[in-house]
Structures are given as structure tokens and as C-alpha cells.
PyMOL Python script that loads the backbone (N, CA, C, O; Angstrom):
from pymol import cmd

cmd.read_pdbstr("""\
ATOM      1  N   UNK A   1       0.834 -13.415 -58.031  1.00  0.00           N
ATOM      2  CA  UNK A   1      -0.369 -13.370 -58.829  1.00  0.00           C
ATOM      3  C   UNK A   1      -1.496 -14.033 -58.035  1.00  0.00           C
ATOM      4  O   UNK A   1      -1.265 -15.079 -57.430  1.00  0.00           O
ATOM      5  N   UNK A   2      -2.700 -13.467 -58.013  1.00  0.00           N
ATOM      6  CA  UNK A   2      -3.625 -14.123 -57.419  1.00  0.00           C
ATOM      7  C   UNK A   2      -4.111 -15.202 -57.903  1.00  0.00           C
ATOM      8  O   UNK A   2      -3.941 -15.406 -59.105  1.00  0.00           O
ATOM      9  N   UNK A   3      -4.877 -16.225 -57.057  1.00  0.00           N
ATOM     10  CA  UNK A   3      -5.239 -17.268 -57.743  1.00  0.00           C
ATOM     11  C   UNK A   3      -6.574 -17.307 -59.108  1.00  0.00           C
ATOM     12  O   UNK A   3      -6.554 -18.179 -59.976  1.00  0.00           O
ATOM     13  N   UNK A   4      -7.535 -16.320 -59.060  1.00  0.00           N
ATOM     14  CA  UNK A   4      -7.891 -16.436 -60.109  1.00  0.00           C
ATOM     15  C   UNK A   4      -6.879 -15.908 -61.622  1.00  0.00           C
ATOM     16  O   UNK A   4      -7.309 -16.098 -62.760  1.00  0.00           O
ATOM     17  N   UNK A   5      -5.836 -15.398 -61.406  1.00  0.00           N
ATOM     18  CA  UNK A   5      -4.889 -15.411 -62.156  1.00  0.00           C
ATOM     19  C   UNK A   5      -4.447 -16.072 -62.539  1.00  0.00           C
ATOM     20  O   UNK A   5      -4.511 -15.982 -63.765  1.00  0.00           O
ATOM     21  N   UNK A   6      -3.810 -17.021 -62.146  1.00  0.00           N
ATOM     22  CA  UNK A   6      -3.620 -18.081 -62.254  1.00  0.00           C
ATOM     23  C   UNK A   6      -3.719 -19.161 -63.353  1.00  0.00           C
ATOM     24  O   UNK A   6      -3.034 -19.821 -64.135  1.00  0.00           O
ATOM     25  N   UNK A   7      -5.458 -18.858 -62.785  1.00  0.00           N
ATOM     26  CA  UNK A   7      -6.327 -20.274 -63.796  1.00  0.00           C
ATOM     27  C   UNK A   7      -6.652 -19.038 -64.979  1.00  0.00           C
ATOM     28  O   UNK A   7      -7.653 -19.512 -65.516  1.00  0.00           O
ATOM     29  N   UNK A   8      -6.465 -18.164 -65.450  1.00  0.00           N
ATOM     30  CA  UNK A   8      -7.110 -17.194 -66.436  1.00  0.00           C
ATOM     31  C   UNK A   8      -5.736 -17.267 -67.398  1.00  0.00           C
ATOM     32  O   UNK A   8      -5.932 -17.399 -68.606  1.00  0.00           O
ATOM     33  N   UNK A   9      -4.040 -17.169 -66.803  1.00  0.00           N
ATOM     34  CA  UNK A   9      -3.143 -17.522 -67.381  1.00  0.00           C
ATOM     35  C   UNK A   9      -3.021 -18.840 -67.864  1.00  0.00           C
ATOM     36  O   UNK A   9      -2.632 -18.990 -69.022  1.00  0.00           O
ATOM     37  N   UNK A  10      -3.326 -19.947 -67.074  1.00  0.00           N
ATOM     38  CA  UNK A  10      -3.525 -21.008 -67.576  1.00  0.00           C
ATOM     39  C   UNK A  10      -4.248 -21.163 -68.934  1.00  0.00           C
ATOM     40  O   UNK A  10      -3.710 -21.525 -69.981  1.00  0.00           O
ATOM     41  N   UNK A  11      -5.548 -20.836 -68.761  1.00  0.00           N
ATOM     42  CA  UNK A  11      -6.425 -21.142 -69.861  1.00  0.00           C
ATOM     43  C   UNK A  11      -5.736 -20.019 -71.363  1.00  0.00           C
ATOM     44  O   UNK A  11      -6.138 -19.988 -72.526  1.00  0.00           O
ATOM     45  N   UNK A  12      -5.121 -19.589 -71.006  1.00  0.00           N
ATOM     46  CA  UNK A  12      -4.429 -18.397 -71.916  1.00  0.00           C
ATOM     47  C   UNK A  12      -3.598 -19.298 -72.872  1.00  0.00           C
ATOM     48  O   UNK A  12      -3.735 -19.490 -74.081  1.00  0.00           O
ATOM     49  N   UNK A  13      -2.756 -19.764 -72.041  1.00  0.00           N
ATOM     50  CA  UNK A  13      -1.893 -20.868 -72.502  1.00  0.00           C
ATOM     51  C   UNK A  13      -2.496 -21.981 -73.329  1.00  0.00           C
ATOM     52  O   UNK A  13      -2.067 -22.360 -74.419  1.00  0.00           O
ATOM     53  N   UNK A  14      -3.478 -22.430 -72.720  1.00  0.00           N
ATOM     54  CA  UNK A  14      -3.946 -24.054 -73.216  1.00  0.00           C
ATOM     55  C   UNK A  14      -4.482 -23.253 -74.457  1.00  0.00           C
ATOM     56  O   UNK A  14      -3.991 -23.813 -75.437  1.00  0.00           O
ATOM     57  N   UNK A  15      -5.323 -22.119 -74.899  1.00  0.00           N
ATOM     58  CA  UNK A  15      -6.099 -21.253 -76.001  1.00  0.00           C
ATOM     59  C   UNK A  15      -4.353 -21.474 -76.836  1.00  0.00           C
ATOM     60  O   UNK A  15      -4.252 -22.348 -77.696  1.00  0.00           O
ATOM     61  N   UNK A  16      -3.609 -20.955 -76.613  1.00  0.00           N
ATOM     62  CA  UNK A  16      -1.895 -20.598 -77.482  1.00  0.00           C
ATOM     63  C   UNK A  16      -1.798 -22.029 -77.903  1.00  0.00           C
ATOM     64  O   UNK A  16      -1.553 -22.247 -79.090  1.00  0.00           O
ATOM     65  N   UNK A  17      -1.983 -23.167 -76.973  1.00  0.00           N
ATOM     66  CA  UNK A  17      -1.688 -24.317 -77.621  1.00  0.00           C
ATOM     67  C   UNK A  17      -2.927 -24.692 -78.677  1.00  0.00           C
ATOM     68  O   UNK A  17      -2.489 -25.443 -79.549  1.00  0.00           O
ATOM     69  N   UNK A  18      -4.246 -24.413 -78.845  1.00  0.00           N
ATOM     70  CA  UNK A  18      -4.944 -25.072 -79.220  1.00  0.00           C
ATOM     71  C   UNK A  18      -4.993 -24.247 -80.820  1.00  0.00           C
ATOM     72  O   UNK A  18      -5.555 -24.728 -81.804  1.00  0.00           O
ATOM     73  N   UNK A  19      -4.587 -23.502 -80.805  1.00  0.00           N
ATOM     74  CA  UNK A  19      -4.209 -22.385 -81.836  1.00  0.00           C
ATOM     75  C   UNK A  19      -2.874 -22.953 -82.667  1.00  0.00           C
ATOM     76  O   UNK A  19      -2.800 -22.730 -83.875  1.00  0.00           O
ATOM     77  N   UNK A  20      -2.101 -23.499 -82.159  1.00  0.00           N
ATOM     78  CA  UNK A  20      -0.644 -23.819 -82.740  1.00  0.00           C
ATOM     79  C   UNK A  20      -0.956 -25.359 -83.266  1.00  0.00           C
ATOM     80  O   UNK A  20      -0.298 -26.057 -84.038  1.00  0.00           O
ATOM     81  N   UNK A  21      -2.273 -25.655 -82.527  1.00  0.00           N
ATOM     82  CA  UNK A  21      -2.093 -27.367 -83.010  1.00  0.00           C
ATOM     83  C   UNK A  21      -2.912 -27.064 -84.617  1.00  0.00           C
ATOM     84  O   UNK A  21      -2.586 -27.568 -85.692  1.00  0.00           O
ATOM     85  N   UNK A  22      -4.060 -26.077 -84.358  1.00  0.00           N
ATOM     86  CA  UNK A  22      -4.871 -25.765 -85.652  1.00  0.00           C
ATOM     87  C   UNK A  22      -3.908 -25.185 -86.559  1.00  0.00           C
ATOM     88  O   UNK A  22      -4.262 -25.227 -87.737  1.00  0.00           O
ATOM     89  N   UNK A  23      -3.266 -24.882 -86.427  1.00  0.00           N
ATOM     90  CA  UNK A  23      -2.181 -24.275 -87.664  1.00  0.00           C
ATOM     91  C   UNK A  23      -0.802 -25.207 -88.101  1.00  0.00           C
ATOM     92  O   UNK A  23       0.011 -24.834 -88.946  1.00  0.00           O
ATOM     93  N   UNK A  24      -0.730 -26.299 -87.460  1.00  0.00           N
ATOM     94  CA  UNK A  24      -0.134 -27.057 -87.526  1.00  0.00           C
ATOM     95  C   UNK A  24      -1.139 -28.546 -88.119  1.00  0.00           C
ATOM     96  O   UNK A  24      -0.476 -29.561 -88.333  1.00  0.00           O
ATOM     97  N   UNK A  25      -2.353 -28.606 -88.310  1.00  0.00           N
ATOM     98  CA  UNK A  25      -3.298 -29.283 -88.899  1.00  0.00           C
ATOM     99  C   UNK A  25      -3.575 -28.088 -90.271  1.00  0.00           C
ATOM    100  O   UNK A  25      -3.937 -28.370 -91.413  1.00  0.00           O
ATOM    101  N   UNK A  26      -3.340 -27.035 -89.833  1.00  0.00           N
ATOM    102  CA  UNK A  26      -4.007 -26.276 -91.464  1.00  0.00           C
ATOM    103  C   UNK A  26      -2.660 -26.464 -92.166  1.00  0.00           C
ATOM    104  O   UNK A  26      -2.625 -26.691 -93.375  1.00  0.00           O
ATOM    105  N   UNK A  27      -1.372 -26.357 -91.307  1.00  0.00           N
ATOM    106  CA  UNK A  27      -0.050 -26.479 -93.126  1.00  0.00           C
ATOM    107  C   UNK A  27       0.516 -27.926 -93.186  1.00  0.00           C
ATOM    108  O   UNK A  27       1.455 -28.282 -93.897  1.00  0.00           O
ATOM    109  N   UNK A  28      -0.079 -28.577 -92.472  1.00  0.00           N
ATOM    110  CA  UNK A  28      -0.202 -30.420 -92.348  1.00  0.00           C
ATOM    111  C   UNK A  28       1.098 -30.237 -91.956  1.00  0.00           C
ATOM    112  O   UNK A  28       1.953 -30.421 -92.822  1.00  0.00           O
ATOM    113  N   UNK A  29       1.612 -29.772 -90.350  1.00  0.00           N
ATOM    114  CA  UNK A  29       2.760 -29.854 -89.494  1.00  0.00           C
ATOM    115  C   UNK A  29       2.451 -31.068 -88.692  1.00  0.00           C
ATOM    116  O   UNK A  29       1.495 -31.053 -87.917  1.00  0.00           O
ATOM    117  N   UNK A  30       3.169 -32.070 -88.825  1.00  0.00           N
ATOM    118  CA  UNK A  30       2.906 -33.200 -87.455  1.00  0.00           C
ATOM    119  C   UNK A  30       3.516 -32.868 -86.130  1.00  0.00           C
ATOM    120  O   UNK A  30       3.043 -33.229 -85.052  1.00  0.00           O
ATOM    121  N   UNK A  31       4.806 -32.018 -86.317  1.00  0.00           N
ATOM    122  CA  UNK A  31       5.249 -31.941 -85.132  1.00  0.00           C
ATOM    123  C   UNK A  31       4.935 -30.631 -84.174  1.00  0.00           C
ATOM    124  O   UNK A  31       5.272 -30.492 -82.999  1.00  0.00           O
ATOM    125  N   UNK A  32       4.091 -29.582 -85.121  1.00  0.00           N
ATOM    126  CA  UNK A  32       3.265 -28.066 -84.434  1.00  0.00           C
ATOM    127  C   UNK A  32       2.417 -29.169 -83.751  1.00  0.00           C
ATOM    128  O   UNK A  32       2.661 -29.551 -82.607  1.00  0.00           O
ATOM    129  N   UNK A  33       1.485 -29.623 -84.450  1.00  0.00           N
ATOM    130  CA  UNK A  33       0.434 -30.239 -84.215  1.00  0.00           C
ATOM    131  C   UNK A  33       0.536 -30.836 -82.665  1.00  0.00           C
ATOM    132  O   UNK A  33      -0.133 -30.367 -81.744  1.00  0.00           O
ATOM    133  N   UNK A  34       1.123 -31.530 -82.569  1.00  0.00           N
ATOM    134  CA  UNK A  34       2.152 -32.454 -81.678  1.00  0.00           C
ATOM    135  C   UNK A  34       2.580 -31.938 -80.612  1.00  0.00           C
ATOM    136  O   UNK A  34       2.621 -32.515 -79.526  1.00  0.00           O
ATOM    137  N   UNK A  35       3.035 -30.487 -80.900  1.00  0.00           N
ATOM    138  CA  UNK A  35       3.532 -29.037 -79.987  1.00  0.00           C
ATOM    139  C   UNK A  35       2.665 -28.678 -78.986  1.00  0.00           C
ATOM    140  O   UNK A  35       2.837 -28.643 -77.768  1.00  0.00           O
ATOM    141  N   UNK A  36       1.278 -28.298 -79.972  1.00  0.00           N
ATOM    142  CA  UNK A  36       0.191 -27.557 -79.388  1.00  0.00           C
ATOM    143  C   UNK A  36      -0.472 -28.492 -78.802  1.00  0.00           C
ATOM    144  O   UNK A  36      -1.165 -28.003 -77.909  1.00  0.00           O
ATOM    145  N   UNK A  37      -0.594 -29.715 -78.894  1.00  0.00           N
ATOM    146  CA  UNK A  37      -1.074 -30.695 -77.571  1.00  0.00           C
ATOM    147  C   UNK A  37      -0.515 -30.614 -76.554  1.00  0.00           C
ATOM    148  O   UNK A  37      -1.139 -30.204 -75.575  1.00  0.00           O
ATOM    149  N   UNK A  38       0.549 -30.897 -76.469  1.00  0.00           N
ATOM    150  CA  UNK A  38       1.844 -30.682 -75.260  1.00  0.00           C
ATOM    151  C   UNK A  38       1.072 -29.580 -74.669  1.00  0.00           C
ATOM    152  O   UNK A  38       0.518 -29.782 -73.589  1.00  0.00           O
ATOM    153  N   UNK A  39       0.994 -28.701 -75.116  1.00  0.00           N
ATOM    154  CA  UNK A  39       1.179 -27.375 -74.480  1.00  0.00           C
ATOM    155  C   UNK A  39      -0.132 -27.211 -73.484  1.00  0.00           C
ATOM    156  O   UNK A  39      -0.128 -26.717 -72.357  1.00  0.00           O
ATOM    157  N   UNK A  40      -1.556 -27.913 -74.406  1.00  0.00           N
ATOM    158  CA  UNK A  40      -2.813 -28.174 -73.805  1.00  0.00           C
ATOM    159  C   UNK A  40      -2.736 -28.553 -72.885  1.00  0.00           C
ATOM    160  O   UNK A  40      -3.238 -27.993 -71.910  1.00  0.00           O
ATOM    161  N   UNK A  41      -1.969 -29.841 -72.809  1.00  0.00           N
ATOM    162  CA  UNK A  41      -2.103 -30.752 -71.425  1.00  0.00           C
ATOM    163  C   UNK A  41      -1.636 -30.367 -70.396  1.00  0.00           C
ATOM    164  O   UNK A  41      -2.286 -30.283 -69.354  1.00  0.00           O
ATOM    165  N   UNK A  42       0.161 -29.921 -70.575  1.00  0.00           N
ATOM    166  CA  UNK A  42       0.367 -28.779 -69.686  1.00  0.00           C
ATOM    167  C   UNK A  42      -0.209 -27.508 -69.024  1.00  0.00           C
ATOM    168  O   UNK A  42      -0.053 -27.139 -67.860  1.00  0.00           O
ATOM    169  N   UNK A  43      -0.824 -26.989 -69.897  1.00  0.00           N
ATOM    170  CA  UNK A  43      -1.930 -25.851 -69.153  1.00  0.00           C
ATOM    171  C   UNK A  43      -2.962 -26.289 -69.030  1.00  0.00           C
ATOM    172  O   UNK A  43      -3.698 -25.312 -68.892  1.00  0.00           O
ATOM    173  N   UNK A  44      -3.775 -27.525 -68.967  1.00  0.00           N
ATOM    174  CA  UNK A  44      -4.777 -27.882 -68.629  1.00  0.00           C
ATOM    175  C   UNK A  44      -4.111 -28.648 -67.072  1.00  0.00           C
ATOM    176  O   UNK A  44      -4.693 -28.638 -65.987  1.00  0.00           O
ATOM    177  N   UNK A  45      -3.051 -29.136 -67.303  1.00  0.00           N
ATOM    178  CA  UNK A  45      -2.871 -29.801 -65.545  1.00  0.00           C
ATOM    179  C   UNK A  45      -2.607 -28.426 -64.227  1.00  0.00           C
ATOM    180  O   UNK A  45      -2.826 -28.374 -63.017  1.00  0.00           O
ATOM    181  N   UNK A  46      -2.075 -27.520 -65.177  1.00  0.00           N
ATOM    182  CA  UNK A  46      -1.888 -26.314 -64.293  1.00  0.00           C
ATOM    183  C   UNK A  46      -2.902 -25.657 -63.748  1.00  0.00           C
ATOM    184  O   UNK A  46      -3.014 -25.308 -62.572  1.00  0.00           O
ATOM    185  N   UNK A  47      -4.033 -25.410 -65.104  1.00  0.00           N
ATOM    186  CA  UNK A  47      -5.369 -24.738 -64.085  1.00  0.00           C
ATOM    187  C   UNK A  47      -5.877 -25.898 -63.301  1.00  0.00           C
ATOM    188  O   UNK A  47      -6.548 -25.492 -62.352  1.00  0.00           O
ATOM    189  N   UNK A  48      -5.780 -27.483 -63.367  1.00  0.00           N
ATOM    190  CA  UNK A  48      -6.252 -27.798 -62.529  1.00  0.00           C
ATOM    191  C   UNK A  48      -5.849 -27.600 -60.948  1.00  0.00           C
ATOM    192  O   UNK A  48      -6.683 -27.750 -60.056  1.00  0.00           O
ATOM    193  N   UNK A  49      -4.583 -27.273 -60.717  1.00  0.00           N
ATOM    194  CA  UNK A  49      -3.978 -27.597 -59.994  1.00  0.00           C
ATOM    195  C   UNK A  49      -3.927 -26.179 -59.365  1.00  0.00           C
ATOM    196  O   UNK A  49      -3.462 -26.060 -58.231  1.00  0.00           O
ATOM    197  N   UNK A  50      -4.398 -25.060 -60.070  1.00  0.00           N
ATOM    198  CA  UNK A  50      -4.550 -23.970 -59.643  1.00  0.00           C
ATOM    199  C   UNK A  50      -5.775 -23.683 -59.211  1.00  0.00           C
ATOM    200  O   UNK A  50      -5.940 -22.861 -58.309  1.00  0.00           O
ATOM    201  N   UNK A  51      -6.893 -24.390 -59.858  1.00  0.00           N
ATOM    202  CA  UNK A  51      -8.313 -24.160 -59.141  1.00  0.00           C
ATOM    203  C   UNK A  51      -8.143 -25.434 -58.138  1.00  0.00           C
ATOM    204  O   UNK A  51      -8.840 -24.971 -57.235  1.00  0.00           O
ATOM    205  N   UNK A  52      -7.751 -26.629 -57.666  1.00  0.00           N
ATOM    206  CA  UNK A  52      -7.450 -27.347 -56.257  1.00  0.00           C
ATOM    207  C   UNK A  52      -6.879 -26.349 -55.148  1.00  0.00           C
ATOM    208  O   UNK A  52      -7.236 -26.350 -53.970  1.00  0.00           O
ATOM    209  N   UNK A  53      -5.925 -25.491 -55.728  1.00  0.00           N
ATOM    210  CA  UNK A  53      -5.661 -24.474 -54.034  1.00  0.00           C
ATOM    211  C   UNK A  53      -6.652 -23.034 -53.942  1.00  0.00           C
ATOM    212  O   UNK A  53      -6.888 -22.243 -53.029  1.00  0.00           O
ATOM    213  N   UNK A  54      -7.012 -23.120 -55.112  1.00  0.00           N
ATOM    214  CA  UNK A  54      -7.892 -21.903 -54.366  1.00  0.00           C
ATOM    215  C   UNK A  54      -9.410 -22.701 -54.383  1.00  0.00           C
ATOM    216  O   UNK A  54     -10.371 -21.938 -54.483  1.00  0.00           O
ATOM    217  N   UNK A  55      -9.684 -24.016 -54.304  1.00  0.00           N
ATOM    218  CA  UNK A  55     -10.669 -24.427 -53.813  1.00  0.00           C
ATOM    219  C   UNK A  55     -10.326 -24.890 -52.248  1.00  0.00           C
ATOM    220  O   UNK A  55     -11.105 -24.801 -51.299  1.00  0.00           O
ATOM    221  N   UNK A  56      -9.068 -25.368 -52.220  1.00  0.00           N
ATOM    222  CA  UNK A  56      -8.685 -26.014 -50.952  1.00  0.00           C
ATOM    223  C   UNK A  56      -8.541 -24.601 -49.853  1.00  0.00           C
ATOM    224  O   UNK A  56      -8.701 -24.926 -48.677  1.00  0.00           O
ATOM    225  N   UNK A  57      -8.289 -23.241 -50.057  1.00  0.00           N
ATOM    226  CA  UNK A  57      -8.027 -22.561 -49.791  1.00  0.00           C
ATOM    227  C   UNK A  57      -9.384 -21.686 -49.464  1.00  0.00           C
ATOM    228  O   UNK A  57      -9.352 -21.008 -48.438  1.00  0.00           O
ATOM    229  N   UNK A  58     -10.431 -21.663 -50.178  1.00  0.00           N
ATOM    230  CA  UNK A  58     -11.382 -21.169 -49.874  1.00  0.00           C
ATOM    231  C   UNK A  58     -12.409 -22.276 -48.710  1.00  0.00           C
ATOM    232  O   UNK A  58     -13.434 -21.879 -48.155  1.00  0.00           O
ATOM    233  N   UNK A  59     -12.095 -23.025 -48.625  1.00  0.00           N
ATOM    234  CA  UNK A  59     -12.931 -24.177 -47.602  1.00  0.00           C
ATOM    235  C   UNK A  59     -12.585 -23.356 -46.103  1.00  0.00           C
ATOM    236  O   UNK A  59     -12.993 -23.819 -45.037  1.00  0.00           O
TER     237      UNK A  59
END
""", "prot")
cmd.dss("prot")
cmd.show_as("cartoon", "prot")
cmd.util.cbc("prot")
cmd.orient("prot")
């Protein structure tokens, strides 16, 4: 997958988590809620780490 792929899958993901935490705040789930953070942070460290090589890569 190319690297702007990458970060577009990423942000795909962190959107799936931020969606699961709101529906887990709308049926008062602590542990969705709880889920869909996880999931943020995880796809938020990934696009970072995916826009570092295709920044390091484009230099």
C-alpha cells in the first residue's frame, strides 16, 4: 500500500474508533467507550508514524 494509504487507512480507523466511543457514551457503555479510545490512540500513533516515513522519505 502506498504511503498516502496508509495515513488515509489510519484516519479510517481512528473515525471507527471515535464512532464506537460515541455510541458507547449514547447507551452509557463504559467499556465501548473505553474501546473506541484504544482504538483512537492506536490509529492516531500509526498515521503518525506513517506520515514520519513518507516525510523522512520524501527529504
Amino acid at each position: 500500500m502506498g504511503k498516502s494509504g496508509e495515513i488515509a487507512r489510519a484516519k479510517a480507523r481512528r473515525l471507527k474508533g471515535m464512532k464506537k466511543e460515541s455510541d458507547g457514551i449514547a447507551l452509557g457503555d463504559e467499556r465501548m467507550k473505553a474501546e473506541g479510545r484504544r482504538e483512537q490512540d492506536a490509529a492516531r500513533r500509526e498515521e503518525e508514524r506513517a506520515r514520519a516515513l513518507r516525510d523522512s522519505s520524501d527529504s
